[in-house]
C-alpha positions as CSV (number, residue, x, y, z in Angstrom):
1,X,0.0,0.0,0.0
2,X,1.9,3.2,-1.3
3,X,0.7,6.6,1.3
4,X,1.0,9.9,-0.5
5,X,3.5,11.2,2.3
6,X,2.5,15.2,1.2
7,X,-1.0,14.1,2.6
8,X,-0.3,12.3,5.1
9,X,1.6,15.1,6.6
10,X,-0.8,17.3,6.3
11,X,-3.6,15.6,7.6
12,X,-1.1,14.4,10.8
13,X,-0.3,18.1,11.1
14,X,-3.9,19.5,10.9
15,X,-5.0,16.6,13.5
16,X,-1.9,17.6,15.9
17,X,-2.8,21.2,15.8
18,X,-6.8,20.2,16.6
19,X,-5.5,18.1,19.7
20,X,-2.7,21.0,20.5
21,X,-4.6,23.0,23.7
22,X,-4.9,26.7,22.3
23,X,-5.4,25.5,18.6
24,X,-9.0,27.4,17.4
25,X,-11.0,23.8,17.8
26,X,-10.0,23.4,21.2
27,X,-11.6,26.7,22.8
28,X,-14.8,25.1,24.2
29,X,-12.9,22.6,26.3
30,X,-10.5,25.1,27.5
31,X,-8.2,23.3,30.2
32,X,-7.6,25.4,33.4
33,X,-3.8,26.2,32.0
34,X,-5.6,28.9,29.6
35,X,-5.4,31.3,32.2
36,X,-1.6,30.8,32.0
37,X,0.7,31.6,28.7
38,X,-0.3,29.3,25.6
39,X,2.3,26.5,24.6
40,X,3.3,27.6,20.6
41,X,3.4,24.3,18.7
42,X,6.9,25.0,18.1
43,X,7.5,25.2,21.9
44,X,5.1,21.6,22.7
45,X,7.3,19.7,19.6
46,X,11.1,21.3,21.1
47,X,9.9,19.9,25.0
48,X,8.6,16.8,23.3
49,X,12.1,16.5,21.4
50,X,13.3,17.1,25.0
51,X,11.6,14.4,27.0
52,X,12.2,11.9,23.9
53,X,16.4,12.2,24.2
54,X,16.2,11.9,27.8
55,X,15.0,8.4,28.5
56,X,17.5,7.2,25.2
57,X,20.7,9.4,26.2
58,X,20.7,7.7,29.9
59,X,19.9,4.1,28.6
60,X,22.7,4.3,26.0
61,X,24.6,5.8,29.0
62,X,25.4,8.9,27.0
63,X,26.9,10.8,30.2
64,X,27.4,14.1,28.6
65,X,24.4,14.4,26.3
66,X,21.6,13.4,29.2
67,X,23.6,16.0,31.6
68,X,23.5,18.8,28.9
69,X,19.3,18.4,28.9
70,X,19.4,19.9,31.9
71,X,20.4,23.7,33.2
72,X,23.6,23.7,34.4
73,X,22.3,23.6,38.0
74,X,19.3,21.1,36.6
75,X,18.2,18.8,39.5
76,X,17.1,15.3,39.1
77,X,15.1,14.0,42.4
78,X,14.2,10.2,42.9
79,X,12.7,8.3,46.0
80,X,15.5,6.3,47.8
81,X,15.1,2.9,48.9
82,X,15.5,3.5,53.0
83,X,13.5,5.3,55.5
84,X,16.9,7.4,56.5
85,X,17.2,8.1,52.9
86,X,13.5,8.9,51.6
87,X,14.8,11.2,48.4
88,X,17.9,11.0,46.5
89,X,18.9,13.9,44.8
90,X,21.5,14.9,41.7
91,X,22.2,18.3,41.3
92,X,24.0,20.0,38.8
93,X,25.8,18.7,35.1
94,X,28.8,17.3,36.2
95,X,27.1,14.6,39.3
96,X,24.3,14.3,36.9
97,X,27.1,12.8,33.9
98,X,28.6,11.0,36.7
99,X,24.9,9.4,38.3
100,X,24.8,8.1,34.3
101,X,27.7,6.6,34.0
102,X,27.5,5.1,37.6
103,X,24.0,3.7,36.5
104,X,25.9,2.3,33.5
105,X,28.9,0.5,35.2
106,X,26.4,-0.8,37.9
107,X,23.8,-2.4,34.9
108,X,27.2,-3.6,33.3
109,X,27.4,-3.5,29.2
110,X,25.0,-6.8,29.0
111,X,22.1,-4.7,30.8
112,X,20.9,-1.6,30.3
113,X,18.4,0.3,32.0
114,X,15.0,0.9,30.3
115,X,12.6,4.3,30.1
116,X,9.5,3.8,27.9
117,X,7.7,7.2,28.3
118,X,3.8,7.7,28.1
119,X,1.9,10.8,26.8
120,X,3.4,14.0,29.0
121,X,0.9,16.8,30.0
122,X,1.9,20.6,29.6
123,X,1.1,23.7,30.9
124,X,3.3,26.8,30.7
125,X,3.3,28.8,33.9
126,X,5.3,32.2,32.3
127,X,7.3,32.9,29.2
128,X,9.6,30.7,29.6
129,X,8.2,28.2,32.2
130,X,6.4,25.0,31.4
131,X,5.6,22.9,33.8
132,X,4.9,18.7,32.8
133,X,4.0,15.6,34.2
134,X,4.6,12.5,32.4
135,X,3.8,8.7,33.1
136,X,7.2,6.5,32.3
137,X,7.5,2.5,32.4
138,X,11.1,1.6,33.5
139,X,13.0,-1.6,34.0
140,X,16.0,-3.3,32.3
141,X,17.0,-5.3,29.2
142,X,19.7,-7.9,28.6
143,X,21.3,-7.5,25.8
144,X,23.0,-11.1,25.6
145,X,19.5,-12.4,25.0
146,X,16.3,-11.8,22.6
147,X,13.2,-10.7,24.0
148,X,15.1,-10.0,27.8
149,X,13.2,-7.3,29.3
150,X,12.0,-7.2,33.0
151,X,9.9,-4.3,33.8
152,X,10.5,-3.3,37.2
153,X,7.8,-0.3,37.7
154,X,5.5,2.7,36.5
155,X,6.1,5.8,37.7
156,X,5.2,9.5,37.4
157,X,8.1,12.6,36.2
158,X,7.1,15.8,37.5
159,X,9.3,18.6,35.5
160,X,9.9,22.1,36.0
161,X,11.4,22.4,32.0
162,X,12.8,26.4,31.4
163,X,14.4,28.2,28.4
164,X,17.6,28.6,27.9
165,X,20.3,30.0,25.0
166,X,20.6,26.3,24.1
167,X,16.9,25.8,23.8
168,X,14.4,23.9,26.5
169,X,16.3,22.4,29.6
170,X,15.3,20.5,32.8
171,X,15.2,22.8,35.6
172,X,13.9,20.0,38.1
173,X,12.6,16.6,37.0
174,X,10.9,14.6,40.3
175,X,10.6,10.8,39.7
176,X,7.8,9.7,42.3
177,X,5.6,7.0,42.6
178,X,2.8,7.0,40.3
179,X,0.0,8.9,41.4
180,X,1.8,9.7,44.8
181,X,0.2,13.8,44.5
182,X,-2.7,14.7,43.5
183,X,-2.5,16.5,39.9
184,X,-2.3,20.1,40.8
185,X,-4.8,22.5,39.2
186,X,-3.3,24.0,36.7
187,X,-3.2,20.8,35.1
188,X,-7.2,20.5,35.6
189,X,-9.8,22.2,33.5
190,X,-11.1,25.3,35.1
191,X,-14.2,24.5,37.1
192,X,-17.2,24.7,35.1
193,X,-15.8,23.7,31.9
């Protein structure tokens, strides 16, 4: 079956811009976040390009790419596994590189840690603020062996994502237990809608 791609591409554009909050169709259903700044298209498809490169960079164990999608003092914040250690927390480029390549060397070259990322939410809460929470599937894969994956959980990322010179960074990105917090209203439509 041979797809004209010219029409495909525009029909997949024209159905991303209806489903895009702040595109013309979508002004009956107006989420709570219209109160806030719009997200441009260009602005949703850049974080998108974002949150795709994250999950890849730090399963490939690409140190100094997944550090650089963050701000230079870009935190990354993950439950620990004791009651005297409740959140770990990685805080700026350099220990974020070197949280990668620990990851890396602890999985060994035969395994490799897994991200699989659901559908993020967006809303952006100033100029050049957005703020997204995303559901991600996570476990491992061994590479010595076809079809090897364990899944080891489903959890929630809660991002505080800012523009910089370079383009859209991680500011803060929590890791917490899915639904662990209540979606916060900004996220919600505005009551009555």
């Amino acid at each position: 079956m041979r797809i004209n791609l010219a029409i495909f591409h525009s029909v997949a554009v024209s159905a991303l811009i209806m489903a895009v909050p702040g595109s013309a169709s979508s002004h009956d259903a107006a989420p709570h976040a219209r109160e806030m700044d719009e997200i441009s298209i260009e602005e949703r498809f850049a974080v998108l390009d974002l949150m795709a490169r994250y999950g890849q960079y730090f399963d490939n164990g690409n140190a100094e790419a997944y550090s650089s999608l963050y701000t230079e003092d870009g935190e990354l914040k993950f439950p620990g596994k004791t009651p005297e250690s409740p959140w770990i927390i990685v805080k700026g480029r350099k220990a974020l590189a070197d949280f990668t390549n620990q990851a890396r060397s602890r999985n060994g070259m035969e395994r490799i840690s897994i991200h699989n990322l659901g559908n993020p939410i967006m809303v952006k809460v100033g100029p050049d603020h957005i703020r997204a929470r995303t559901p991600v599937m996570y476990g491992t894969i061994d590479l010595t062996r076809n079809n090897a994956v364990s899944i080891l959980g489903y959890a929630l990322y809660e991002d505080d994502i800012v523009r910089t010179p370079s383009g859209w960074r991680y500011q803060k990105r929590t890791a917490n237990k899915y639904d662990a917090t209540p979606i916060p209203p900004e996220f919600l439509p505005a009551p009555g809608k």
